[in-house]
C-alpha positions as CSV (number, residue, x, y, z in Angstrom):
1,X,-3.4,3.0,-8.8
2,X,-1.4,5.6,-6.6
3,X,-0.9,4.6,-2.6
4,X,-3.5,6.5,-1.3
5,X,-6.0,4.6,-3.5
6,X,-4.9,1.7,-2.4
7,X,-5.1,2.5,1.1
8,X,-8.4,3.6,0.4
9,X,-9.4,0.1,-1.1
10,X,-8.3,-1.5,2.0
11,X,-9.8,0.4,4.4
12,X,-12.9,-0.3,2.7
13,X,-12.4,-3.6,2.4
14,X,-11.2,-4.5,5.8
15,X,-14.7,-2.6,7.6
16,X,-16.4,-5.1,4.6
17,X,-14.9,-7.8,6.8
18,X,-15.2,-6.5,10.9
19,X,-19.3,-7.2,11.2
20,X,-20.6,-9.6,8.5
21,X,-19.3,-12.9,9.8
22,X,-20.8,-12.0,13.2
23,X,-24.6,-10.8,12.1
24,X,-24.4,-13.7,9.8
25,X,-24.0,-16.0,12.1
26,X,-27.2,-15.5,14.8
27,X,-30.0,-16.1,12.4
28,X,-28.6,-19.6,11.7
29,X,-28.0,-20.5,15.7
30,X,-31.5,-22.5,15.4
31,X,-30.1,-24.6,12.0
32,X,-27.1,-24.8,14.0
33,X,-28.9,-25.7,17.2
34,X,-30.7,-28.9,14.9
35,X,-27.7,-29.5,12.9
36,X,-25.1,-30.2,15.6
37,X,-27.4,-31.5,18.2
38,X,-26.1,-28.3,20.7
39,X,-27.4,-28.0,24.0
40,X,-29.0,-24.5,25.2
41,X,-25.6,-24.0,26.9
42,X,-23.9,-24.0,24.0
43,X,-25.9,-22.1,21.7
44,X,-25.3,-19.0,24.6
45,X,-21.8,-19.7,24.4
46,X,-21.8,-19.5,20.7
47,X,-24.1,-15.8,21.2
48,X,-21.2,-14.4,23.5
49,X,-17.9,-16.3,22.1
50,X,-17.3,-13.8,19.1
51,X,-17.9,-10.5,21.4
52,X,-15.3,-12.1,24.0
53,X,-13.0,-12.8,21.4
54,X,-13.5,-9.0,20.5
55,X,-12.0,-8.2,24.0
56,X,-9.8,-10.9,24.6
57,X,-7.6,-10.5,21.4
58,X,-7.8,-6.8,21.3
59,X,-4.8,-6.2,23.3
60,X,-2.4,-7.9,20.6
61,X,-3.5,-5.2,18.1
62,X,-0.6,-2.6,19.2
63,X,2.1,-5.2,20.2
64,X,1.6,-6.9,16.6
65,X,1.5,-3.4,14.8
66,X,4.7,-2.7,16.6
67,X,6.3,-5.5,15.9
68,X,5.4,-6.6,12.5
69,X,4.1,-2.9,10.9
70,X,0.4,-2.2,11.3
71,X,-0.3,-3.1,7.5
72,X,1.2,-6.4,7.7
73,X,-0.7,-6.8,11.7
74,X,-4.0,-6.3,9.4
75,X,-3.2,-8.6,6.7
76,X,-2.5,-11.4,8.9
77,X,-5.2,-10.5,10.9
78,X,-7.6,-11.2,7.5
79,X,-5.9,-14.2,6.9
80,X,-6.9,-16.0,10.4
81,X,-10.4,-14.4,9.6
82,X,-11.1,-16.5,6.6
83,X,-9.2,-19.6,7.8
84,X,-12.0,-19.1,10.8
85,X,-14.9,-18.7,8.4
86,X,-13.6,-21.7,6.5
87,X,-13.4,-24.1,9.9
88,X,-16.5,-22.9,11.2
89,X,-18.4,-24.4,8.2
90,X,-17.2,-27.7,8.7
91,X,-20.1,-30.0,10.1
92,X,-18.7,-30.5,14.0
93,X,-19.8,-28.6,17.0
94,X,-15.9,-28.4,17.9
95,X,-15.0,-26.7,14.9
96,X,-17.9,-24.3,15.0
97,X,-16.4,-22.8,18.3
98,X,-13.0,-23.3,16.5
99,X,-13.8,-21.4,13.7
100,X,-15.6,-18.9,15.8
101,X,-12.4,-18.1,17.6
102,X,-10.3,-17.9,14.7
103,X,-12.9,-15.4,13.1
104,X,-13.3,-13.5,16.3
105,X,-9.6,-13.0,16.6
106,X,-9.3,-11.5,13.7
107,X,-11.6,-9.5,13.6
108,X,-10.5,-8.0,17.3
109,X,-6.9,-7.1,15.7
110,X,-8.8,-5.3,12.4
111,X,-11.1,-3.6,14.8
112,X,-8.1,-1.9,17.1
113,X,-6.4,-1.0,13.9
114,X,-9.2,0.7,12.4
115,X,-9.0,4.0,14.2
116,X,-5.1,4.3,13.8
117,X,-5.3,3.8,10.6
118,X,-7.7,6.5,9.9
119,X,-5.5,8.6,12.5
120,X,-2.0,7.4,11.0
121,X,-3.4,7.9,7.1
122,X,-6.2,10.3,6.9
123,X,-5.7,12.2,10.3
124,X,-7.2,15.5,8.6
125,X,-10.1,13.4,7.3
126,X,-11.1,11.3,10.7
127,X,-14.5,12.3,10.4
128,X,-15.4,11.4,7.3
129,X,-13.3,8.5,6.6
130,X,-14.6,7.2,10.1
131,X,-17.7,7.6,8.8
132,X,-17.3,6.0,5.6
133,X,-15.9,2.8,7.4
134,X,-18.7,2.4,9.6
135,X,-21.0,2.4,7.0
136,X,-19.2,-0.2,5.2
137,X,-19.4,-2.1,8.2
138,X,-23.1,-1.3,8.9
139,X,-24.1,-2.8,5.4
140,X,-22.1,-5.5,5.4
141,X,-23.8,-6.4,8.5
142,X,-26.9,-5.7,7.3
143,X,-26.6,-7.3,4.0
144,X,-25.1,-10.7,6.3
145,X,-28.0,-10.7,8.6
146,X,-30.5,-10.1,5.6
147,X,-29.1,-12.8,3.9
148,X,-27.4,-15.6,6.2
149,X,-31.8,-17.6,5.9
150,X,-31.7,-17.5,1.9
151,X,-28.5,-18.6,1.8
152,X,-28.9,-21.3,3.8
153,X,-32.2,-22.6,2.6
154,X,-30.4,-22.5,-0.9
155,X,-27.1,-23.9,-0.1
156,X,-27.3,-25.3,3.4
157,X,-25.8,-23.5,6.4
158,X,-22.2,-24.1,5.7
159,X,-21.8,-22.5,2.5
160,X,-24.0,-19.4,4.4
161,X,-20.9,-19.5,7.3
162,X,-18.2,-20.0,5.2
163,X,-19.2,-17.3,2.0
164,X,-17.7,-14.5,3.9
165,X,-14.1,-16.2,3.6
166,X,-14.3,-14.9,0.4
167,X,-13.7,-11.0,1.4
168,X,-11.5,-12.1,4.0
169,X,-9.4,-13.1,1.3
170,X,-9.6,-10.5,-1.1
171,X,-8.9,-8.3,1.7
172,X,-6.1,-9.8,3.1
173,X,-4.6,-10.1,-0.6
174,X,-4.7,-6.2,-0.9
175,X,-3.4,-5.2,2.8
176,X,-0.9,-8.0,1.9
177,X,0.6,-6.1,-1.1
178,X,0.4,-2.6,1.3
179,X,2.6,-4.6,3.6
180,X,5.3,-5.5,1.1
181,X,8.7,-4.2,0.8
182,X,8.3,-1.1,-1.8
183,X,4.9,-0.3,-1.2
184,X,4.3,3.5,-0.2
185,X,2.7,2.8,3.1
186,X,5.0,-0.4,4.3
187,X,6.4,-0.8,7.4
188,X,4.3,1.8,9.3
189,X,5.3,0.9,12.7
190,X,4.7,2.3,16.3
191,X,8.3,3.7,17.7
192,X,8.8,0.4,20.5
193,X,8.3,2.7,23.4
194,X,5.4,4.7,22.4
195,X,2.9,1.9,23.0
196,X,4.0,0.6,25.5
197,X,4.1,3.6,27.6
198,X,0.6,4.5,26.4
199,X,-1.1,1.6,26.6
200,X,-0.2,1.1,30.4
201,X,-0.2,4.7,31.8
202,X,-3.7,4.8,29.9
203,X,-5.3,3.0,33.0
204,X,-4.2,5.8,35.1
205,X,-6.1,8.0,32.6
206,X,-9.7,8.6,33.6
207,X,-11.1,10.0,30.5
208,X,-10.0,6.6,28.9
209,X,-11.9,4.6,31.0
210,X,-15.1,6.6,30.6
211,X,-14.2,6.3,27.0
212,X,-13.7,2.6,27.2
213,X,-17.3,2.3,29.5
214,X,-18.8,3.9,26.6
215,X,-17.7,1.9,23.8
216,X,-18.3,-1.3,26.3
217,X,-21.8,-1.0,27.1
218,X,-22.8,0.3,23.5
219,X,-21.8,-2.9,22.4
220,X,-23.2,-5.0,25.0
221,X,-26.0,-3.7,23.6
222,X,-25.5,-4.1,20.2
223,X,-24.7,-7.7,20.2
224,X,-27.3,-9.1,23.2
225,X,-30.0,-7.4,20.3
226,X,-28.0,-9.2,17.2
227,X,-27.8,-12.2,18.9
228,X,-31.3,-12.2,20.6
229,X,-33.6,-9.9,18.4
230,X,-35.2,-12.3,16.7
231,X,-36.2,-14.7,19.5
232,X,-37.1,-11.8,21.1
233,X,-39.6,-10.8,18.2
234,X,-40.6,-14.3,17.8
235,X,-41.7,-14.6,21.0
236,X,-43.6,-11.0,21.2
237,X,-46.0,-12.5,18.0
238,X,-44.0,-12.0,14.8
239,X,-43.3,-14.8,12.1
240,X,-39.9,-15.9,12.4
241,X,-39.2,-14.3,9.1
242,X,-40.6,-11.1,10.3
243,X,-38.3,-11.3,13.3
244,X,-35.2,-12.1,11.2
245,X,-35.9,-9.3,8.6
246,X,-36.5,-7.2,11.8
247,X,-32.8,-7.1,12.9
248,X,-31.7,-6.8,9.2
249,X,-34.0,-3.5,9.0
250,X,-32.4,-2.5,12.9
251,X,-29.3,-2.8,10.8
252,X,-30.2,-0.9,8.0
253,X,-31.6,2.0,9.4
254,X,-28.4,3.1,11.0
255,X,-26.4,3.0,7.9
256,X,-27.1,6.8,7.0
257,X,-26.2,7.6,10.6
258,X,-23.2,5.9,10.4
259,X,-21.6,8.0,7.8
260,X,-23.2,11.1,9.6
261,X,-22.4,10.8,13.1
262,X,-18.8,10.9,12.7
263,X,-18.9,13.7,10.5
264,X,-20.9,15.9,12.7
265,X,-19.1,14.6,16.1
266,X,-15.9,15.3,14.4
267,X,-16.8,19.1,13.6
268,X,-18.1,19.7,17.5
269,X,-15.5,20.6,20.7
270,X,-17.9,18.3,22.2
271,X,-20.0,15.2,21.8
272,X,-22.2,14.9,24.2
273,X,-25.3,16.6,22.9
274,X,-25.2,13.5,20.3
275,X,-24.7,11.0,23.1
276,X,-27.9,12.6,24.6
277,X,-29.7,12.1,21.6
278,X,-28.5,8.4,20.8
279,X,-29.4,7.6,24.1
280,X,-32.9,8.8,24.2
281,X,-33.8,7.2,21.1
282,X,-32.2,4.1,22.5
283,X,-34.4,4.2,25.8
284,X,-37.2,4.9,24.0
285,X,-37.2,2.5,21.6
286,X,-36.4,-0.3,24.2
287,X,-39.0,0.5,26.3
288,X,-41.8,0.6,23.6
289,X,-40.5,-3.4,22.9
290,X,-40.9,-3.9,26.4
291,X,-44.3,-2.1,26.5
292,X,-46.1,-2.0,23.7
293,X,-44.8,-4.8,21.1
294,X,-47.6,-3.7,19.1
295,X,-45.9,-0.9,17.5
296,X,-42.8,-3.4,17.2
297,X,-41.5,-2.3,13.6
298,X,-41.8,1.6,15.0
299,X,-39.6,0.6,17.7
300,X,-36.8,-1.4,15.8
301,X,-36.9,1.3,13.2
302,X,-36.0,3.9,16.3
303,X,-34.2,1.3,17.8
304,X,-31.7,0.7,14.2
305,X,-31.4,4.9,14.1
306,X,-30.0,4.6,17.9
307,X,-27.9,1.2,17.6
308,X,-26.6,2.7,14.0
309,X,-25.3,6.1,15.6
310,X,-23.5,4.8,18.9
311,X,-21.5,2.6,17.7
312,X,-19.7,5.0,15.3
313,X,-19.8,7.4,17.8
314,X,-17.7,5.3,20.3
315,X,-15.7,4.5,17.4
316,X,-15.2,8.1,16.3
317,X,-14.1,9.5,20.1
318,X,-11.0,7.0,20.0
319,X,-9.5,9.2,16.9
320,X,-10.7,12.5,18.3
321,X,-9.6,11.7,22.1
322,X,-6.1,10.7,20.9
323,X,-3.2,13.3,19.6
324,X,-1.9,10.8,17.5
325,X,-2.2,7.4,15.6
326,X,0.0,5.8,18.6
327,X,-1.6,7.2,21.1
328,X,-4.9,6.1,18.8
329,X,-3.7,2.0,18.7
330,X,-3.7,2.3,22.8
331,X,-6.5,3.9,23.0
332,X,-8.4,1.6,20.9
333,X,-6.7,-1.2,22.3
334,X,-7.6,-0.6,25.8
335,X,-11.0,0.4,24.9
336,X,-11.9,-2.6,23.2
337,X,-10.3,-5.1,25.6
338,X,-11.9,-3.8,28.8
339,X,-14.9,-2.3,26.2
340,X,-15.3,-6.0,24.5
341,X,-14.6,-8.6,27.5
342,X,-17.6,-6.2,29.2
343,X,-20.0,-7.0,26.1
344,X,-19.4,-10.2,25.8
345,X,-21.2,-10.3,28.8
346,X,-24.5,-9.3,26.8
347,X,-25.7,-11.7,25.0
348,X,-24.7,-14.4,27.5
349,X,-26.7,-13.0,30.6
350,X,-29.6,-12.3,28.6
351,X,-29.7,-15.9,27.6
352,X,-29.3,-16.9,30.8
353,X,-31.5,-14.3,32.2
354,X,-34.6,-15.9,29.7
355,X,-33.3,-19.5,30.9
356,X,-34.6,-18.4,34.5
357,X,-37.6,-16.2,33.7
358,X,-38.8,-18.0,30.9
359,X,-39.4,-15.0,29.1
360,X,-38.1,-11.9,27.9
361,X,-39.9,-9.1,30.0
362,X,-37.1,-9.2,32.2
363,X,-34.2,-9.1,30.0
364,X,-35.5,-6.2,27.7
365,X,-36.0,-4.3,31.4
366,X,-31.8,-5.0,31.6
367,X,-31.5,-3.7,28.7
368,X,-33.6,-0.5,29.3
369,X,-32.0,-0.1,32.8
370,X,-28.5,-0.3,31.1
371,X,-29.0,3.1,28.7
372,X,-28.6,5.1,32.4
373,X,-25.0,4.0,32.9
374,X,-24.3,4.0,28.9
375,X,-25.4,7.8,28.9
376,X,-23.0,8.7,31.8
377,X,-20.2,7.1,30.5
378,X,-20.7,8.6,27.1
379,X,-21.7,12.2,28.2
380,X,-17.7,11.5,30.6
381,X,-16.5,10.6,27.4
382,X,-17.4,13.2,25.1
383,X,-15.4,15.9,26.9
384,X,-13.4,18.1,24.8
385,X,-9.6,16.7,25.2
386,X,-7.1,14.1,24.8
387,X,-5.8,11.0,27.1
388,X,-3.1,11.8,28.7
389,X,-1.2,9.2,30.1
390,X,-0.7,8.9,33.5
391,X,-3.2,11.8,34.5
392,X,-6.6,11.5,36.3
393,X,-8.6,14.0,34.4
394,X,-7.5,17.1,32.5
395,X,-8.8,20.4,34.1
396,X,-11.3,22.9,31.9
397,X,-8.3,24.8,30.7
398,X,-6.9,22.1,29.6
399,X,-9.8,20.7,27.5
400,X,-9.8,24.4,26.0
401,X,-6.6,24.2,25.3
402,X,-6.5,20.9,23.6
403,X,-9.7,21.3,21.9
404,X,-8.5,24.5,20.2
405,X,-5.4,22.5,18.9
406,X,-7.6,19.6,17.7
407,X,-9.8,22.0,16.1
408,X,-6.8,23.2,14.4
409,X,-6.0,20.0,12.4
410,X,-9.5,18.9,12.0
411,X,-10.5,20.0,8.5
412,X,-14.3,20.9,8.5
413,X,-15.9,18.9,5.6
């Protein structure tokens, strides 16, 4: 098997592993609620610890790609994923949260190294190789969610936790042998001053930040619906199995898109006729659950074809806002620690929000008040340009002019 093969492979492989322990994990917080005797405090914290794990760890991503490679920073970064879904299946509350760290850190480092991969490896492929991951991961998370309740009713809930070890592993194995002296794509390493210049004077960089906004809030919004859905359903009159296979078809619908999206974003100057779009459907679809939970599989359908488009979207404008796979690692490191430390906000206020009203008319008004700022931030982000570092804003000629030249190595699929 050439290199690039390989690289392939473990690509694949390492999206496989960057949603499923997460969407396997919230249709088993009631078993785990009975199991381990938790409180209502801690089954929150356990909603919103992976998501601020997402944002707290992100920032290592570059500084461990510089230091150790960036194939050898996603190996390890597998590794620490399955020892996490190993420790979380052991039958104490403490290692739950344990685990949940572990697998949470892990999967922060593999999701900043995503899109410099894809830059570094298949720069004149970012839109469809973007694509292709977040399909991967779309599946994986839908295939997770779909099957976290059989798996547990089978086999308990600790084999349904720790099963996804198993590709954690596999993966690691392969990025391990990419990492190894005399493999073709060893030792891939960011010069030392690169990221460190980037990654600072990126917070002086205004289209970052509305790029960092917009990845931020669409995952807020992803993971308060992951880890809430199904009460939510529950409580609007569906069977708890109708609600769990509910966020497993939210999931499922966007897996087309996924592969789409980045495709078509990647072939435009501009994105932000698609950020109009996702965020239509996204209002729309969360105000008919807040209105009329009658039509509620119309609406998660919608609601799967919004949530499934967004997120590779977000993912998609850190390749195509960067003019290279450095400037890509800061880019995606910044944008997921300010972008992931703001979600992780999600799913804990909306908890906290149904503690207080006792309901969840309230929080699914949040959630429909929160498209607004989403569809600013996205239509900022989806200027034609590149970050620069250190500036405030490029000027209109100088979106032209770097759109042209990312035009010019973009090939059109």
């Amino acid at each position: 098997m050439t290199t690039r093969l390989w690289l392939i492979t473990g690509l694949i492989l390492l999206a496989v592993n960057l949603r499923a322990a997460i969407t396997g994990t919230s249709p088993l917080i009631g078993d785990l609620e009975q199991a381990l005797a938790l409180s209502g405090t801690q089954v929150s914290v356990l909603a919103t610890l992976p998501v601020l794990c997402l944002g707290a760890f992100a920032w290592l991503a570059p500084r461990l790609a510089r230091r150790f490679g960036t194939q050898a920073a996603v190996c390890a970064a597998l590794w620490v994923l399955a020892l996490g879904a190993a420790v979380r299946a052991v039958p104490w509350p403490t290692a739950l949260f344990v685990g949940t760290v572990l697998s949470g850190a892990g999967i922060a480092v593999g999701n900043v190294l995503l899109p410099a991969l894809v830059k570094d490896h298949f720069g004149r492929r970012i839109g469809l190789f973007t694509g292709l991951t977040m399909t991967v991961m779309a599946v994986s998370g839908a295939l997770a969610a779909g099957a976290a309740v059989p798996l547990a009713g089978a086999t308990g809930w600790q084999f349904a936790l720790a099963v996804w070890a198993v590709p954690a592993v596999l993966a690691g194995a392969v990025w391990g042998l990419l990492a190894a002296p005399g493999a073709g794509g060893r030792h891939r390493r960011t010069p030392p001053e690169a990221p460190r210049t980037a990654g600072g004077s990126l917070l002086r960089c205004a289209l970052a930040w509305w790029v960092s906004a917009f990845l931020g809030l669409v995952s807020l919004m992803f993971y308060a619906l992951v880890a809430w859905l199904p009460q939510i359903m529950d409580a609007r009159g569906y069977t708890p199995g109708q609600a769990g296979l509910m966020m497993s078809v939210m999931l499922t619908v966007g897996i087309p898109l996924g592969f789409v999206v980045p495709l078509a974003a990647a072939r435009m100057r501009g994105q932000r006729l698609l950020v109009v779009a996702v965020t239509a459907a996204k209002l729309l679809s969360l105000a008919g659950l807040l209105l009329a939970p009658a039509f509620g599989w119309a609406w998660v359908c919608l609601l799967g074809a919004a949530t499934g488009s967004a997120f590779p979207l977000a993912m998609t404008l850190l390749g195509l806002r960067a003019d290279g796979p450095q400037t890509a690692a800061a880019l995606s490191g910044m944008a997921q620690t300010i972008g992931y430390l703001l979600a992780g906000l999600g799913p804990l206020a909306i908890g906290v929000l149904h503690d207080v009203t006792d309901g969840w008319r309230i929080p699914l008004a949040v959630l429909v008040a929160l498209v607004v700022p989403e569809a600013i931030a996205g239509v900022l982000a989806a200027r034609p340009g590149h970050v620069r570092p250190g500036s405030h804003g490029d000027s209109p000629s100088k979106h032209k002019r770097t759109a042209a030249h990312a035009d010019d190595r973009l090939v059109r699929l």
